[in-house]
C-alpha positions in Angstrom: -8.7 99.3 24.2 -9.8 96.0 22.0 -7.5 92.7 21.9 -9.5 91.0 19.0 -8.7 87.6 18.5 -9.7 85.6 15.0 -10.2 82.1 15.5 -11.2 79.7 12.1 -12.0 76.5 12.5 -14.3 77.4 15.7 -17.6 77.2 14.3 -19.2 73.5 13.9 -21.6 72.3 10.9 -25.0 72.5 12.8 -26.2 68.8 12.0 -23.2 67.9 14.7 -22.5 70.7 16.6 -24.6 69.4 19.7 -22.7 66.0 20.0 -19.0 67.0 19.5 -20.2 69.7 21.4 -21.6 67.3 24.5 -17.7 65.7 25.0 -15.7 69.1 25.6 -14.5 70.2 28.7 -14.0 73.5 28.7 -15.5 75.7 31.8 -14.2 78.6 31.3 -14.8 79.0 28.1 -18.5 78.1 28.2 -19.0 81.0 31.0 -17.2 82.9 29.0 -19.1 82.4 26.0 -22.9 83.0 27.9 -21.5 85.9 29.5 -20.3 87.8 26.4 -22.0 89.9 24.4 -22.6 88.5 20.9 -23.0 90.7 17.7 -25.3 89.6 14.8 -23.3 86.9 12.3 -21.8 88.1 9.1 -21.8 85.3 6.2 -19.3 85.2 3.5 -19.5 83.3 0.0 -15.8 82.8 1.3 -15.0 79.3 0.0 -14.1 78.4 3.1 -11.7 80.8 4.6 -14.1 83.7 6.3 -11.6 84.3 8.6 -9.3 85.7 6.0 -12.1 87.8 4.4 -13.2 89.3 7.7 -9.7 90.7 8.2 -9.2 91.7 4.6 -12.2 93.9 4.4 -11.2 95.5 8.0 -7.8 96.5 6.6 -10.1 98.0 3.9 -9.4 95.4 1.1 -11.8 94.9 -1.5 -12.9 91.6 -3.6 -11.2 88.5 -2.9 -8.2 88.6 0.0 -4.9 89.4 -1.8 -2.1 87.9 0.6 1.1 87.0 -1.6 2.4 90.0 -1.7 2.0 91.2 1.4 3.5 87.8 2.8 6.5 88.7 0.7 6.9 92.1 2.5 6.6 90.7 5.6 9.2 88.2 5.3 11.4 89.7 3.0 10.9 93.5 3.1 9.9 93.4 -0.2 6.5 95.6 -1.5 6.6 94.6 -5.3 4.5 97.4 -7.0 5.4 96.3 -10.5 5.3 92.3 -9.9 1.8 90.0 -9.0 2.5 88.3 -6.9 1.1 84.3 -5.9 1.3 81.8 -3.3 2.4 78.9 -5.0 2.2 76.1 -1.7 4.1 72.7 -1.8 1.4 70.0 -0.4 0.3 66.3 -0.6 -2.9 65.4 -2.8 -4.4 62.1 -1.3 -6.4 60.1 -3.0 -10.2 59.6 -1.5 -12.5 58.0 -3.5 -13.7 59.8 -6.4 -11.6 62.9 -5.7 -8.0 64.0 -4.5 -8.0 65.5 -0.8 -5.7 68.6 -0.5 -3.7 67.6 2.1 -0.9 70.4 3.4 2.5 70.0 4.9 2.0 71.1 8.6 3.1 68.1 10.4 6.3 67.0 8.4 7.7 70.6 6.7 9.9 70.4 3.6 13.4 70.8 5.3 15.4 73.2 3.9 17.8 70.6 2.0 14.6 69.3 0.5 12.9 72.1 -0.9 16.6 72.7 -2.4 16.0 69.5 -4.3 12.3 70.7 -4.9 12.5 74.0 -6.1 14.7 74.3 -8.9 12.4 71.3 -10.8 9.7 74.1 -10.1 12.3 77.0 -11.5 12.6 75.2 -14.3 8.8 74.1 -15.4 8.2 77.8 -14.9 10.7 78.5 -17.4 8.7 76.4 -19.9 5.5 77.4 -19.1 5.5 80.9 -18.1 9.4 81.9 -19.2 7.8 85.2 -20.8 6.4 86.2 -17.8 9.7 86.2 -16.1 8.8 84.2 -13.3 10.9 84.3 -10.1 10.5 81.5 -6.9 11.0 83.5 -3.7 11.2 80.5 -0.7 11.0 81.8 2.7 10.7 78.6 5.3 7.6 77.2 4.4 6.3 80.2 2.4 7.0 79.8 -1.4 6.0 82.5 -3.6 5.8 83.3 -6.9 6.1 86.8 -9.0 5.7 87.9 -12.1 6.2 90.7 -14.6 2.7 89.7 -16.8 -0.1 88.6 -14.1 -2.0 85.6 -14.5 -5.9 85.8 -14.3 -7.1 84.0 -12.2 -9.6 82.8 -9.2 -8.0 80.7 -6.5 -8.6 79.3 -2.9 -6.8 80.3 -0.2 -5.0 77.5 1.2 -6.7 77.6 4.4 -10.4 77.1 2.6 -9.0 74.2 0.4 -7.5 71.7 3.6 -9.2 68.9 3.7 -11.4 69.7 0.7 -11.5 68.3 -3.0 -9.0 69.9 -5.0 -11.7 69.5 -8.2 -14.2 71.7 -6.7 -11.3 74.2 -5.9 -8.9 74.6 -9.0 -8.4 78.1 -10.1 -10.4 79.6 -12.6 -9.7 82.1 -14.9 -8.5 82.9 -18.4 -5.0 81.6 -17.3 -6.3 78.7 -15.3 -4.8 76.1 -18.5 -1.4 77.6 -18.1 -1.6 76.9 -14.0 -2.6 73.2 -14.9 0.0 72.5 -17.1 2.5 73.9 -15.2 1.2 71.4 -12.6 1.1 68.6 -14.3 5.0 69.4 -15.6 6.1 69.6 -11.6 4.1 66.6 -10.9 5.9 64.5 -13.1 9.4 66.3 -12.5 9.1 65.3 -8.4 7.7 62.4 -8.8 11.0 61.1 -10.3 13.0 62.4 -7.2 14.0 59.8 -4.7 13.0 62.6 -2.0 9.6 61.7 -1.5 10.3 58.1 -1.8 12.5 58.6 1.8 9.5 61.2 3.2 7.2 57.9 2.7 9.5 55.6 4.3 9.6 58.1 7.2 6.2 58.2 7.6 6.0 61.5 6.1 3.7 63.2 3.1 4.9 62.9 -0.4 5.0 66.4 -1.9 3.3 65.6 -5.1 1.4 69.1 -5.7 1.5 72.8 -5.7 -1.6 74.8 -4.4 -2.0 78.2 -6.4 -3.5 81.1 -3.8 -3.7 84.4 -2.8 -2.5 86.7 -6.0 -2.5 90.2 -6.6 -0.5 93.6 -6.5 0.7 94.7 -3.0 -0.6 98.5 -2.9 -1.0 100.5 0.6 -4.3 99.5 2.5 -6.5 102.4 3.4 -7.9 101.2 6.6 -5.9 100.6 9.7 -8.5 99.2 12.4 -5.6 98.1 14.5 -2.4 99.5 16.3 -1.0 96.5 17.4 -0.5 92.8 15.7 0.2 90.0 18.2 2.1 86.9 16.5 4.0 85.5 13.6 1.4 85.6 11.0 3.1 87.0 8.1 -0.7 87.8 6.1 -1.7 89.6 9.3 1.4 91.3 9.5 2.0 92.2 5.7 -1.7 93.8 6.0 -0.4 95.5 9.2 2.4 96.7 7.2 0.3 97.9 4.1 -1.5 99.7 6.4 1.3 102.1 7.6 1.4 100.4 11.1 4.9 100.8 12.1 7.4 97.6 12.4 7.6 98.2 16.2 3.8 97.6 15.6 4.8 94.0 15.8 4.8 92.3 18.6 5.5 88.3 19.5 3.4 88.4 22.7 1.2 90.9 24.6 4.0 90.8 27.6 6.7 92.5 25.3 4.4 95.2 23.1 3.9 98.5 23.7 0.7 100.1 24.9 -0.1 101.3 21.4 -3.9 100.7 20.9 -6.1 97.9 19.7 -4.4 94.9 18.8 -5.3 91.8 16.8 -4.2 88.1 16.4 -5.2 84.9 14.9 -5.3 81.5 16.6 -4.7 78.6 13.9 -5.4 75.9 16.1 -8.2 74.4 15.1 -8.7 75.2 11.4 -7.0 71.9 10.6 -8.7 69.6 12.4 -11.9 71.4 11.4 -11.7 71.2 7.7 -10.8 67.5 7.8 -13.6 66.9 10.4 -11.4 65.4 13.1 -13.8 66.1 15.8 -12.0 64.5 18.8 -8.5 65.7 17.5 -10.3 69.1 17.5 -11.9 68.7 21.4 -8.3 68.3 22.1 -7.5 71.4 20.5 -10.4 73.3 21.5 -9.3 72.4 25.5 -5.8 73.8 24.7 -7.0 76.9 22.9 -9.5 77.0 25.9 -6.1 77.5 28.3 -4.7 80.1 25.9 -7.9 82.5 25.3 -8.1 82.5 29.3 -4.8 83.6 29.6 -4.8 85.8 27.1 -8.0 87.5 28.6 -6.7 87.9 31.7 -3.3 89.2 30.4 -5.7 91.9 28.1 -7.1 93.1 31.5 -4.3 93.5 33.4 -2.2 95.1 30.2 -5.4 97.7 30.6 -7.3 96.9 27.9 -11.2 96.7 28.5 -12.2 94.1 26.0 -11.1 90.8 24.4 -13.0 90.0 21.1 -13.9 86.9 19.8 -13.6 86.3 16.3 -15.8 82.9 15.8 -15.3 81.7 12.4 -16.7 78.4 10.2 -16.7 77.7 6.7 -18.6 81.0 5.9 -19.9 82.1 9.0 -18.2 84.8 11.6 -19.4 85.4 14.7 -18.2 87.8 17.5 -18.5 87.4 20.9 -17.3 90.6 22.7 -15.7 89.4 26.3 -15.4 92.5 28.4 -13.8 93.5 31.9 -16.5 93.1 34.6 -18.3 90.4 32.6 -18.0 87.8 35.4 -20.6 89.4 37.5 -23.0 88.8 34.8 -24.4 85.4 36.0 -27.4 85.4 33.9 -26.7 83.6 30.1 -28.1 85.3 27.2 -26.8 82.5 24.6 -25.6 79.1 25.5 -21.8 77.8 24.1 -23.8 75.1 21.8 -25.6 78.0 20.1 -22.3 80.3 19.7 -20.4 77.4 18.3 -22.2 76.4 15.9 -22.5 77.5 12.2 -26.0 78.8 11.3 -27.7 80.7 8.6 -27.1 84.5 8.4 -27.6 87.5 6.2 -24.6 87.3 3.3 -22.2 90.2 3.4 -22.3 92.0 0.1 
């Protein structure tokens, strides 16, 4: 059995790769690393979230990843055939010289008394704009979603490929791509008359000045299921899981409390933030931590009885796996070094 573990934000741009690389302290997972077994790297014209397309096309998706919906079951039990389905993301937009920086919510969340305030300014504007598409707001925590009856057309970055990124290079595109921008514009101006992000400020906090449009599409069943077993929270891993036909007891929190079902998968988000906003010694921080984590993780694999843990390296367009497996510690000669494994190259684009 296979534990594969997707990790974005673990690849470095190779012009600095070698000198971030030179301050981390992480022994076990550079032996790790030189004693794996590393498979040729795929390249994705992913706009920055790779990770996401990796899993998408193993769950047998096609085209760009589709999460909304599948979110929406996840959290809510919900598989809209009929509706489309968008995430439609409360975040900051900073402003950085000649362009606004999407900026998300991670460190101060809307509570839930503020996105009450939030939200029906939203309901509203979408009455406006898109009334005869008969739009409904689903909020679930820090999920906000967006359905309706007429789809929009429309290309959009995932969230995850737009932190830290120009919000101009990444609007969506698309026939209905004017519609999205004034609807935008009319939440903008609604919330930035609210006295809510005036008290965020004063806290410290992100205003929530912006919406970020992702992830649309029709949930329909997905005809691969390359895993038996999802490890965490994620509710885009798990909605695929889901879509799949994987079973609900499927889902586990933590390898000590799932069942012996088969391969499992998981994502580790730890350093995807610091990565896309180039916060190199935040993210040596966060690669020591997620250092502690993977070797636990490998050593719980091989005592749960599962011969393998699988490294899911990804970059801005780059994956990479490195295939750790049981017995790999007597292997004390080093076919790649951590430098090399870490850092985002060139490779032959996945078509």
């Amino acid at each position: 059995m296979r534990w594969t573990v997707v990790v974005p934000g673990a690849l470095l741009p190779a012009s600095i790769a070698a000198d971030v690389l030179a301050g981390a302290s992480v022994p076990w997972l550079a032996r790790a690393l030189a004693q794996g077994r590393v498979e040729p790297p795929i390249t994705f014209d992913a706009r920055g979230a790779p990770h996401l397309h990796w899993l998408w096309r193993e769950f047998g998706g096609s085209g760009d990843p589709v999460t909304a919906p599948y979110v929406l079951h996840a959290l809510a039990g919900e598989a809209m055939r009929d509706r489309q389905c968008w995430h439609i993301d409360p975040v900051h937009f900073a402003f950085a010289r000649d362009h606004l920086l999407v900026t998300p919510l991670a460190d101060a969340p809307l509570a839930r008394e503020e996105a009450a305030t939030l939200a029906p300014h939203l309901r509203a504007a979408l009455a406006e704009v898109a009334g005869a598409r008969q739009p409904q707001l689903h909020l679930h925590g820090e999920h906000w979603l967006l359905t309706l009856t007429e789809p929009w057309s429309m290309h959009a970055t995932p969230l995850d490929g737009a932190i830290g990124q120009s919000a101009q290079e990444h609007w969506p595109a698309g026939d209905d791509a004017t519609a999205w921008r004034k609807l935008l514009t009319e939440v903008q101006v609604r919330w930035h008359q609210e006295e809510l992000n005036e008290q965020r400020e004063a806290r410290g906090e992100r205003a929530v000045n912006a919406l970020w449009l992702h992830g649309g599409g029709h949930w329909a069943p997905l005809p691969a299921q390359p895993f038996a077993l999802v490890l965490g929270d994620d509710p885009v891993l798990r909605g695929w899981a889901l879509a799949s036909g994987m079973p609900a007891d499927a889902l586990a929190d933590t390898i000590a409390n799932a069942p012996a079902l088969g391969d499992a998968v998981s994502i580790q988000r730890e350093l995807l933030l610091t990565a896309q906003f180039e916060a190199w010694g935040q993210w040596l921080v966060q690669l020591q931590a997620l250092e502690k984590g993977l070797q636990s993780s490998c050593a719980a694999a091989f005592d749960a009885g599962y011969d393998e843990l699988a490294l899911v390296l990804c970059g801005l367009r780059l994956v990479r796996i490195v295939r750790l497996r049981r017995g790999d510690a007597w292997r004390i000669w080093r076919r790649s070094s951590p430098v090399e494994l870490l850092t985002e190259t060139t490779a032959p684009e996945l078509t």
